[in-house]
C-alpha positions, 0 to 999 in steps of 0.5 A: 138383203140389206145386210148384204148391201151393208157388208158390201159397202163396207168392203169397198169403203175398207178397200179404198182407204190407204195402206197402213204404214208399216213398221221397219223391222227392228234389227236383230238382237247382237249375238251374246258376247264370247265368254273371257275364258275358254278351254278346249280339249282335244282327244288323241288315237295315239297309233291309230292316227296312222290307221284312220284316214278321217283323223288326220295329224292336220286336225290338230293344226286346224284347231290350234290355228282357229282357237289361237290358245295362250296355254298349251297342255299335252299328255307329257311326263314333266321330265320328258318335256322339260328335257325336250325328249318326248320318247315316252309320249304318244307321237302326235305330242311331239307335233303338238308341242313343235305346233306350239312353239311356232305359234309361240304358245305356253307349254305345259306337260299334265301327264303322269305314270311310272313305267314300273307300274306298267305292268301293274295287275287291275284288282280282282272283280268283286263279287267275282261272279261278276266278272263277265258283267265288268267285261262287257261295262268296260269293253270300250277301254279295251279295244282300239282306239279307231276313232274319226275327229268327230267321234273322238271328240263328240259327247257321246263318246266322252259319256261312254268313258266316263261310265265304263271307268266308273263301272272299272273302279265300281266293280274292282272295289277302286284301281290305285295306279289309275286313280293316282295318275288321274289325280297327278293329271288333274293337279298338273292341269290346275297348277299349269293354268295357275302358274300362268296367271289363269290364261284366257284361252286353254287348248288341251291335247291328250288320249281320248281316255283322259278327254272327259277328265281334263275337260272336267278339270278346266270346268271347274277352274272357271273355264267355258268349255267348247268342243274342238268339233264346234270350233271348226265348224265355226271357222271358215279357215281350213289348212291343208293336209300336207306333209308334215315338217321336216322338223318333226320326222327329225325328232321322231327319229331320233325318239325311236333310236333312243326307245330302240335304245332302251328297249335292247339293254333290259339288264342294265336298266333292271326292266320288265317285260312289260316296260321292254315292250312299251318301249318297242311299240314306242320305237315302231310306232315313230319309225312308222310314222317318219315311214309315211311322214305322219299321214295315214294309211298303214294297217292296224296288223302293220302296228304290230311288233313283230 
């Protein structure tokens, strides 16, 4: 009985003395500053960005325009850029390299191939019974590139390239055309960004299948990566998708009367078969896209050449 006096007592003696003054909440810690230089590479779908409605050409403006890079690299021979005749190029690179020049960017070409090889056989799998084994470990490098903007630049997606390559090579005892275009592109991507005095922002644009590379590449040279995905969705600027310059299609269609051009005299040139046919898609590919001024939808079968 007493204890409870007691208790009660001192519950109203606690609930009469005044409140505790309390703290002001300290301000919250200032968000880590950006790192001085910063690369990011965007992979492409080449045709398909006709075909895919949820990647449009107008990501690449978008991403251009929030990043604001100092460099530019594209998926461009040397002798293509530099002679302003991107014929050879997948379409979206002539967009990229006119989105460049508008914002008065740095360009610089980091791809290589010789049309010659385009024809070039793959070294026997070895052992060869394992054939269907390197099949199904590389079936993501055969099959159309139908990506949305997120996947085509998502994590999950550059993992799955760099194993199906390394099954390609594993499995074939090496791949020589491959692995000297890969070995062109990684020291053009270094000589680009040197030759400009180590630029504190670099924006990639190349194929999705040379992302995982590149972005390898820029790492090592001391460059933060960031997606192109992170970096729009940090943004609150949005652009419209609207046609895209008359500029452009202007280029595009003079492309596909030279690729014309070239697919059309193969006794002159000593062409391949292959070489003939790289040149018509080429053609078609940019015909279509001044068809529908670079926006979506064709259908896939509407790629092909007939």
């Amino acid at each position: 009985m007493i204890r409870a006096l007691v208790a009660t007592a001192l519950a109203l003696l606690v609930g009469c003395l005044p409140p505790a003054e309390s703290k002001p909440k300290p301000p919250p810690c200032p968000p880590p500053p950006e790192p001085d230089y910063q690369s990011v590479v965007v992979g492409t779908i080449g045709k398909l960005h006709l075909v895919e409605s949820r990647y449009p050409l107008a990501k690449l403006a978008e991403t251009m325009a929030v990043f604001n890079p100092d460099l530019v690299l594209i998926a461009a021979r040397v002798e293509s850029l530099r002679t302003e005749r991107l014929d050879d190029a997948p379409f979206e690179m002539t967009y990229a390299t006119w989105l460049a020049k508008k914002r008065g960017a740095a360009i610089e070409p980091i791809d290589w191939f010789q049309t010659a090889e385009l024809d070039a056989k793959l070294p026997p799998v070895d052992p060869s019974d394992e054939t269907s084994i390197e099949a199904r470990e590389t079936e993501l490098l055969h099959v159309p590139k139908l990506y949305t903007f997120e996947q085509a630049n998502g994590l999950d997606l550059a993992t799955k390239i760099l194993d199906a390559e390394a099954a390609q090579t594993r499995r074939r005892s090496g791949d020589p055309v491959n692995a000297r275009r890969r070995a062109w592109i990684q020291h053009l991507t270094t000589d680009a960004t040197q030759r400009h005095n180590r630029p504190k922002k670099v924006l990639a644009i190349v194929d999705l299948f040379d992302r995982p590379l590149v972005d390898m590449t820029l790492s090592g040279l001391g460059y933060t990566a960031r997606t192109p995905v992170e970096v729009l969705a940090k943004s609150k600027q949005s652009l419209a998708s609207g046609d895209l310059p008359s500029d452009v299609l202007t280029m595009w269609k003079e492309q596909a009367e030279r690729a014309h051009g070239y697919a059309t005299a193969p006794a002159a040139k000593g062409s391949s078969p292959a070489e003939d046919a790289f040149w018509n898609e080429h053609a078609h590919v940019r015909d279509l896209a001044v068809e529908h001024k670079g926006a979506c939808c064709v259908t896939q079968s509407a790629l092909i050449v007939r």
